[in-house]
N, C-alpha and C positions, 0 to 999 in steps of 0.2 A: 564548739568549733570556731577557731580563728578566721578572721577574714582571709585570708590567704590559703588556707582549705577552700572556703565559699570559692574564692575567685578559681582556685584549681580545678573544683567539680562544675562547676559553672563554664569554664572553656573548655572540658573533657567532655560536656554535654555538647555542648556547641560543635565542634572536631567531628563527634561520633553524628548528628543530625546533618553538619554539614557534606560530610564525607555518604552518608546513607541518601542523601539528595541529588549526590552528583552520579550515584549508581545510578539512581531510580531516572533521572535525566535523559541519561545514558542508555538506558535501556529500551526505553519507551521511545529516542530519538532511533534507535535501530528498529524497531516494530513496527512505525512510522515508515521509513525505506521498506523493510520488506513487503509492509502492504501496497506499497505504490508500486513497487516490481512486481509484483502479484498482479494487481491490475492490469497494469500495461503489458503482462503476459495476454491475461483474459481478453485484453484488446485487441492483441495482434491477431489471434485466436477468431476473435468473431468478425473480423475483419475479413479475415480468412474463409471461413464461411460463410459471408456473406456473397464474396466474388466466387465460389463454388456454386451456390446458388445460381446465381445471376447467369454462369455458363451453362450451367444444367438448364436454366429457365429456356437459354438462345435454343440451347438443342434439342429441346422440346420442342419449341417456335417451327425452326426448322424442320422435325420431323415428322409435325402433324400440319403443318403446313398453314400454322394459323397466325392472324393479325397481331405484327410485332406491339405493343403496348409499350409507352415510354414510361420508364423508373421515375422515381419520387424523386 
């Protein structure tokens, strides 16, 4: 093999690795996003239940007629 093959498979390698790394990047930079939107779904979510609680708690207070207790 000529040097000039060497050097051709040698940057046909390099191309194909480089280009295989900017998928893999790419992909994993999207997976990234989606878990963090994922989250901050889960957040707003328990957020959400938490202040449903906390109203349910008052109207229970209210309707047993017992000693308000202050949240954490």
């Amino acid at each position: 093999m000529e040097w000039i093959q060497a050097l051709t498979v040698i940057a046909s390698l390099t191309a194909v690795i480089g280009i295989v790394t900017n998928l893999l990047n790419k992909r994993i930079d999207d997976l990234r996003q989606d878990v963090d939107r994922r989250f901050s779904e889960m957040d707003r979510r328990l957020d959400r239940i938490e202040q449903d609680i906390r109203e349910i708690r008052q109207l229970l207070y209210k309707a047993f007629e017992l000693p308000h207790r202050e949240d954490k």
